[in-house]
C-alpha positions as CSV (number, residue, x, y, z in Angstrom):
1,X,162.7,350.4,180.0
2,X,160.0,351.3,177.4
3,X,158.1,354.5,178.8
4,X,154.7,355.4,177.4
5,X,153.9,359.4,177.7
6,X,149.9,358.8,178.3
7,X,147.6,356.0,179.5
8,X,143.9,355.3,180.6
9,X,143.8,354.5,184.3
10,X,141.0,352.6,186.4
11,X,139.5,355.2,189.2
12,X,138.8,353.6,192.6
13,X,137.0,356.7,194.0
14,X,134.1,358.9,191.9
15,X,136.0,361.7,190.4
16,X,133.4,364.6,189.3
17,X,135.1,367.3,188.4
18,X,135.7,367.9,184.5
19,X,138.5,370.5,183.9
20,X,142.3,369.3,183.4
21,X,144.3,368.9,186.5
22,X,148.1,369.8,186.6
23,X,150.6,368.4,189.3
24,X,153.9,367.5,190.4
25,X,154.0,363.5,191.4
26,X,155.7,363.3,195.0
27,X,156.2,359.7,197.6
28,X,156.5,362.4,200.3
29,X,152.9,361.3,202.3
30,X,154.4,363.9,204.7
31,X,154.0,367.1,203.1
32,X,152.3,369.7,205.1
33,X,148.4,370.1,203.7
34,X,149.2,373.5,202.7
35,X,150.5,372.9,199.6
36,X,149.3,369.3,199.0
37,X,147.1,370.5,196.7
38,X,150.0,371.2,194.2
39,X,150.7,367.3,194.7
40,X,150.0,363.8,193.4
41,X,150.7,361.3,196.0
42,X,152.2,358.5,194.2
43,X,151.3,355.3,196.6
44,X,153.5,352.5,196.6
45,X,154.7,349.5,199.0
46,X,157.4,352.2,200.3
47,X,154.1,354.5,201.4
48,X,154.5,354.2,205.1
49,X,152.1,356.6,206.2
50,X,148.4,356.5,206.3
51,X,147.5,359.9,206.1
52,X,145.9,360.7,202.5
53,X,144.2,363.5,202.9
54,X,144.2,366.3,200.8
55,X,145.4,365.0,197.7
56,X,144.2,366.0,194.6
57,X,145.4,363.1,193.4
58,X,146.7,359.6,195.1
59,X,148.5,357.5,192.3
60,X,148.3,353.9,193.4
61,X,151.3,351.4,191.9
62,X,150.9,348.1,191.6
63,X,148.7,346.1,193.9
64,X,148.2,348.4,197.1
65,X,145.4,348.9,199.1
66,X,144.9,352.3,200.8
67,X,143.3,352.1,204.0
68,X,141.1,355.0,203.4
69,X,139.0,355.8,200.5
70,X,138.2,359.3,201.0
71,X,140.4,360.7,198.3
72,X,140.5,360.9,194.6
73,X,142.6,357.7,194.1
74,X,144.1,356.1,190.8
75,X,145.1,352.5,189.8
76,X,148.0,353.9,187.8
77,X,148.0,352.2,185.2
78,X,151.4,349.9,184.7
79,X,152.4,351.8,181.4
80,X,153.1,355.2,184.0
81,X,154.8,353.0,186.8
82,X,158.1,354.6,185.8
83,X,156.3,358.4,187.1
84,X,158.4,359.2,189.7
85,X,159.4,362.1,192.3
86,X,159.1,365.7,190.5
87,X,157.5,364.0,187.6
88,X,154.7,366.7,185.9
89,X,151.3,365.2,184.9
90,X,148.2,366.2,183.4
91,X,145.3,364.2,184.6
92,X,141.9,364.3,182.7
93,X,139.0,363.3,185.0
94,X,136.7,362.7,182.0
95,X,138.5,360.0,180.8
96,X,140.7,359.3,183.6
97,X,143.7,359.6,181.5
98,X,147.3,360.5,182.7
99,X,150.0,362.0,180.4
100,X,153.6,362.6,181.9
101,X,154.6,366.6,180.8
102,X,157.7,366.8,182.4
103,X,159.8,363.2,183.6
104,X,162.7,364.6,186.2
105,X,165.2,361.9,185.0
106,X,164.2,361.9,181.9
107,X,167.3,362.5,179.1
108,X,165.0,365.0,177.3
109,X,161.9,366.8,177.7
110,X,159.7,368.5,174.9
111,X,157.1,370.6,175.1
112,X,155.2,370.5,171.8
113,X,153.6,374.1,171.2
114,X,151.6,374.0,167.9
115,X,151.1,371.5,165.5
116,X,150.6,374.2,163.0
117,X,154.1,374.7,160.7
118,X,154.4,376.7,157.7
119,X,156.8,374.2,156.2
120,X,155.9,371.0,155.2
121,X,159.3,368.9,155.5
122,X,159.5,365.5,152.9
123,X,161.4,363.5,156.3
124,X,158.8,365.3,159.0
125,X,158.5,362.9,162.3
126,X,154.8,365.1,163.1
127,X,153.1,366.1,160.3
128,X,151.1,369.5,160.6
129,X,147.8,369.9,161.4
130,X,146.1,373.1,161.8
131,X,144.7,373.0,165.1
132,X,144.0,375.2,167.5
133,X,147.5,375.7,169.8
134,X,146.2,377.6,172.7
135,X,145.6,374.2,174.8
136,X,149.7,373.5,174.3
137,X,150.5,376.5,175.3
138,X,148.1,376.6,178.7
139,X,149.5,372.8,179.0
140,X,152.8,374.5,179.1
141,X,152.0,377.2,181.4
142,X,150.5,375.2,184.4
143,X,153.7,373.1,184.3
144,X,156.4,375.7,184.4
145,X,155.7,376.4,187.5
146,X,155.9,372.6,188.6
147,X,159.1,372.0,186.9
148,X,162.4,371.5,189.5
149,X,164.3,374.6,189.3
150,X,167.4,372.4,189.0
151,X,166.4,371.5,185.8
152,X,169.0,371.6,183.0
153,X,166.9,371.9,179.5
154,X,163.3,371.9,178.5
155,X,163.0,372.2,174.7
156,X,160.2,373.7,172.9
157,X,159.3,372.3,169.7
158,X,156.0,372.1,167.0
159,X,155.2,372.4,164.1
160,X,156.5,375.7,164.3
161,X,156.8,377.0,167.8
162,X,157.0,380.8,166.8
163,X,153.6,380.5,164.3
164,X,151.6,382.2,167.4
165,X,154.1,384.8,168.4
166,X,152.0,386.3,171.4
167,X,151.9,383.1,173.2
168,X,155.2,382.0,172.6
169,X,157.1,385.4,173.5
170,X,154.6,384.6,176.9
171,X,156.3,381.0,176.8
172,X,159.9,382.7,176.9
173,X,158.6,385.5,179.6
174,X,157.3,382.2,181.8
175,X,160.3,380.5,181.7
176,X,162.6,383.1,182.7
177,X,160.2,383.7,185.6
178,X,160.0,380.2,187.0
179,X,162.8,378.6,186.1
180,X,165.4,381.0,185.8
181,X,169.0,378.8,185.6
182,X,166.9,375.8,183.1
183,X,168.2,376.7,179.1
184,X,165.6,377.0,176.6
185,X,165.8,374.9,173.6
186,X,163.6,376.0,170.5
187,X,163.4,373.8,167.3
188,X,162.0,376.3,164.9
189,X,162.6,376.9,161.3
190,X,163.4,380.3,162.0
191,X,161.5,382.0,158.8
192,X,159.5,384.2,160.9
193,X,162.4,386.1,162.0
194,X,162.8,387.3,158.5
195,X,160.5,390.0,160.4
196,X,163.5,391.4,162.6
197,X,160.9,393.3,164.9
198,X,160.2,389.6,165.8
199,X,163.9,388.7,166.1
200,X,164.2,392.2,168.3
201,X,161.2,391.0,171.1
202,X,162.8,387.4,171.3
203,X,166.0,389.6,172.1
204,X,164.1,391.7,174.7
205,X,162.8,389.4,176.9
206,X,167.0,388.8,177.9
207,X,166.6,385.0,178.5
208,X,170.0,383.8,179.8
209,X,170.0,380.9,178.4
210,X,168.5,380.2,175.3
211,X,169.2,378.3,171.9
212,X,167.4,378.4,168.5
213,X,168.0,374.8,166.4
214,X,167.3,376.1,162.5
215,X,167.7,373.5,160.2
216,X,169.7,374.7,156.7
217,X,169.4,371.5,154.6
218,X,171.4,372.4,151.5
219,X,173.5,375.8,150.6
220,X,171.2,375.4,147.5
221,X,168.0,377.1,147.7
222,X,166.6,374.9,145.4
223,X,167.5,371.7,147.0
224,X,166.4,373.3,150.5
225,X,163.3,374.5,149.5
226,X,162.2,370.9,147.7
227,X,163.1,369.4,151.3
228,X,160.6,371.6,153.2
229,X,158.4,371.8,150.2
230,X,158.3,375.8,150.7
231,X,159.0,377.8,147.8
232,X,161.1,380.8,149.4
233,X,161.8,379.1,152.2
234,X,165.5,379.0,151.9
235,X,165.6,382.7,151.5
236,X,163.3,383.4,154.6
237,X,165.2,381.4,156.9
238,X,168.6,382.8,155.9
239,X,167.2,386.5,156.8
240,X,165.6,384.9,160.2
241,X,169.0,383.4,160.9
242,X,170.6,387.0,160.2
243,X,168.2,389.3,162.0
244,X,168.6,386.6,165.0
245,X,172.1,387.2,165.0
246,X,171.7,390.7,164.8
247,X,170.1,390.6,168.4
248,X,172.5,388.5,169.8
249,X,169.8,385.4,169.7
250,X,172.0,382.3,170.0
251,X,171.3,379.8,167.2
252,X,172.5,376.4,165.9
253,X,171.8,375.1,162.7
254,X,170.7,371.6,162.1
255,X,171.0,369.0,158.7
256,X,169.1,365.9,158.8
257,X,171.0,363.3,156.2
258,X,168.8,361.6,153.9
259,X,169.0,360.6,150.1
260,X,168.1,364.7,149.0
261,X,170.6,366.4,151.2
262,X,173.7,364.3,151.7
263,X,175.4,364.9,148.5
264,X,176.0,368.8,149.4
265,X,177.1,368.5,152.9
266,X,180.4,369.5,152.3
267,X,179.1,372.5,150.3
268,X,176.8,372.8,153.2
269,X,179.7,373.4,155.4
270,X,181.6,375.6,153.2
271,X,178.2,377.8,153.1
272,X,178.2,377.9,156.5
273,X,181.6,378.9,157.8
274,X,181.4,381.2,155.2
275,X,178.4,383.1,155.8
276,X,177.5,382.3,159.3
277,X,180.4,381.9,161.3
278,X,178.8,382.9,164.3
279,X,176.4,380.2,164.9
280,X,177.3,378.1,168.1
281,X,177.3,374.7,166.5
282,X,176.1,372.3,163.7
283,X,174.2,369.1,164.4
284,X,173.9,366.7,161.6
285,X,171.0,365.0,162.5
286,X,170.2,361.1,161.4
287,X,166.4,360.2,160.2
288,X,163.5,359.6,162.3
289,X,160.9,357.0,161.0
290,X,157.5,358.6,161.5
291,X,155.4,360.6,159.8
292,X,156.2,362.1,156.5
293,X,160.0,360.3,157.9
294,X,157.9,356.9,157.8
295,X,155.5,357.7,154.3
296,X,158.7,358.4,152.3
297,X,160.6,356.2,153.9
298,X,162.2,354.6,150.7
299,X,162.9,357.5,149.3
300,X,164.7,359.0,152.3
301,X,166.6,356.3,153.7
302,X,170.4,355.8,152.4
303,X,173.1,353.4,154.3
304,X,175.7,354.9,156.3
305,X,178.5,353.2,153.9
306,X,177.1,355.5,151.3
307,X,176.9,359.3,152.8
308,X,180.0,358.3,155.4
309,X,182.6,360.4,153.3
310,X,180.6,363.2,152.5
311,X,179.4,363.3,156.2
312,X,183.2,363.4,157.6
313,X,184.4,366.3,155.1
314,X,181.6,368.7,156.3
315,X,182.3,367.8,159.7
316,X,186.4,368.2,159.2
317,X,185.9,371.4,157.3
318,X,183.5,372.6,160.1
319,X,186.4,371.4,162.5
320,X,188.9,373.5,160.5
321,X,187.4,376.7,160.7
322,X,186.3,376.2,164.1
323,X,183.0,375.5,163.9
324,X,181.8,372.9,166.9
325,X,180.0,370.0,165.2
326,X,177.6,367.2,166.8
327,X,176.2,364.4,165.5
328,X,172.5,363.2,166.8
329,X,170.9,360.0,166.2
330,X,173.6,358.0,164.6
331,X,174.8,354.9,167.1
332,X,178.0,354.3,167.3
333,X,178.4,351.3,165.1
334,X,177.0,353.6,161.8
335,X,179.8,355.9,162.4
336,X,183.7,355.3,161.6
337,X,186.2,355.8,164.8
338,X,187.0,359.4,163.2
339,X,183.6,360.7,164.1
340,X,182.6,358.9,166.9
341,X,183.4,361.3,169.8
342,X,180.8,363.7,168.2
343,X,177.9,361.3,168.2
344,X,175.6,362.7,170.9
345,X,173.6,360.3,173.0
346,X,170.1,362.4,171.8
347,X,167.2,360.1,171.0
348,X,165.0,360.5,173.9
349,X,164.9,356.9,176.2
350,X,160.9,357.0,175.2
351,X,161.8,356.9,171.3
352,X,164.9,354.9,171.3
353,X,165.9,351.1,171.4
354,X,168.8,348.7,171.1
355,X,169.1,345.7,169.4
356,X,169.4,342.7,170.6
357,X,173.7,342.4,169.6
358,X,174.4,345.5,171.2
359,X,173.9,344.0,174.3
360,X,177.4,343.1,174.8
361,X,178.8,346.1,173.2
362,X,181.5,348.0,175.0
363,X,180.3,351.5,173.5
364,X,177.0,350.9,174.5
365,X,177.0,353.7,177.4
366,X,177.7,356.4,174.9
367,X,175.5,355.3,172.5
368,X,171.9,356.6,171.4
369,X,170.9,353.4,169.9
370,X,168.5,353.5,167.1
371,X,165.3,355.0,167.3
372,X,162.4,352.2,167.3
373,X,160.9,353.0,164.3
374,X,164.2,352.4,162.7
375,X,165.0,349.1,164.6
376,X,162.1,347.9,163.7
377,X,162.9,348.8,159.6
378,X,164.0,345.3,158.5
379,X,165.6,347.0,155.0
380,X,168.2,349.4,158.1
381,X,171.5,347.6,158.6
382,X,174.0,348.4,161.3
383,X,177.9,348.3,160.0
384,X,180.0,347.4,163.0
385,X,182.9,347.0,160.3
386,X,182.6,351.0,160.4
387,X,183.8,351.5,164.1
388,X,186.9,349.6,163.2
């Protein structure tokens, strides 16, 4: 199924109020009215009661006709009939659009914090723009409370998540508050922390489960800081990394493999195990096709058959000093049998696709497929010979 995060709807009633409405999506038309208003009723053929009062919001699917008009009611819209129970959406009356924050079955959700970064990576999937972040983070803040309690991961990502340190300390404060047992993933390049009073309020907040991804594309400063275009960078994010671990911040460390980093992974690794042991894991990471990813496309991309060997010695050396290593975005027909049990089914099921011969493939239920951006790259070839 191909999801869409956002859509335009048709409105069946007059909506007049402006501001942004958040709300959980529920098919439970027997909710008490005290705490309806937290609600969206989705309306389907399984809808057996007639009592729609109260709603903020009444989601109609498909072809139903509600036998009472006296609500704010929604032809949703078919791109959003996947919403579902415990879904989290933000509905704009002005425009009548819908956009799905949080999907409960979802294999992934994002928050996006900032588009705001203070790197500017050659193989970045969303570029930066330097826009005001405070409506992300108040986007983020009327949802937590809506999220399922039971829910394993949220990730928060940018641009650079920690560039407006107030609010997303208040992010980390939120999240312990309402969701107490869900683990808090944040993609961040980590040079901030090279201010360890920074490093020390992250610590403070005593999150019980929390993760920093830092990519580290090259043990070579040079070669690291041409990647993220940032002179200095390399050394900034080193001292983050330290003064992270000197609080007892959890981190991994993350390598996207294109043309300008695979040559040094295995000095990568060696780097690594030898300077920051302590790290929970390494992800090699395979290319997304947007953005910068998609402009320099050509002068990213490189064929499996290429950076395979370097790829394996990093992860063997990793393996050897015991050092857990995961590979993202690679499906399994890119990667030899030796590495396969590390490939991590990561691309979120909105961003990914299969083609049409792995349909009949055996490993297809452990497999991320490609993302669509790459499927759709005529010039990316899958090496089935490689899983032999």
């Amino acid at each position: 199924m191909s999801y869409k995060l956002s859509a335009i709807n048709k409105s069946l009633t007059d909506i007049t109020h402006n501001s942004l409405i958040f709300l959980k999506a529920t098919h439970n038309a027997k909710l008490p009215m005290p705490v309806r208003d937290k609600y969206a009723l989705i309306y389907d053929e399984h809808t057996s009661s007639n009592d729609i009062n109260g709603w903020p919001l009444i989601l109609v699917k498909g072809t139903q006709v509600l036998p009472n008009q006296s609500a704010n009611i929604i032809n949703l819209n078919p791109e959003l009939n996947y919403i579902g129970e415990d879904d989290v959406i933000k509905f704009n009356p002005a425009n009548l659009s819908i956009r799905a924050l949080f999907r409960n079955n979802a294999n992934a959700n994002a928050f996006l914090l900032t588009e705001k970064c203070n790197s500017l990576c050659i193989m970045c999937s969303q570029p930066p723009r330097d826009l005001d972040d405070t409506l992300h983070f108040e986007a983020l803040f009327k949802s937590l409370p809506l999220i399922p309690k039971s829910t394993r991961e949220i990730t928060f990502t940018g641009g650079e998540p920690t560039l407006n340190f107030p609010l997303f300390l208040e992010a980390l404060k939120r999240s312990k508050f309402h969701l107490p047992d869900t683990g808090i993933h944040i993609l961040s390049n980590g040079r901030n922390f090279q201010d360890s009073d920074l490093a020390r309020q992250v610590s403070e907040v005593k999150h019980n489960d929390l993760m920093f991804g830092i990519p580290l594309y090259s043990d070579d400063e040079a070669n690291h800081d041409f990647v993220v275009q940032s002179e200095g960078a390399f050394n900034e994010t080193i001292k983050g990394i330290m003064n992270l671990y000197k609080f007892r911040v959890p981190i991994e460390i993350r390598c996207v493999v294109h043309k300008h980093t695979y040559k040094r992974l295995p000095k990568l690794a060696e780097f690594i195990g030898r300077n920051l042991p302590f790290i929970s894991h390494v992800n090699f990471m395979g290319l997304e096709r947007e953005g910068f990813g998609k402009m320099n496309f050509d002068d990213l991309w490189i064929e499996p058959e290429i950076f395979i060997n370097q790829l394996e010695e990093a992860v063997n050396h990793l393996d050897m000093i015991g050092v857990p290593v995961r590979l993202y975005n690679y499906p399994q027909c890119m990667l030899p049998i030796s590495l396969r049990h590390r490939a991590v089914v990561s691309i979120s099921d909105w961003k990914n696709e299969f083609r049409d011969e792995c349909e009949s493939c055996v490993l297809k239920p452990d497999c991320c497929g490609l993302f669509k951006s790459i499927a759709s790259a005529k010039n990316v070839k899958v090496y089935p010979e490689l899983s032999s």
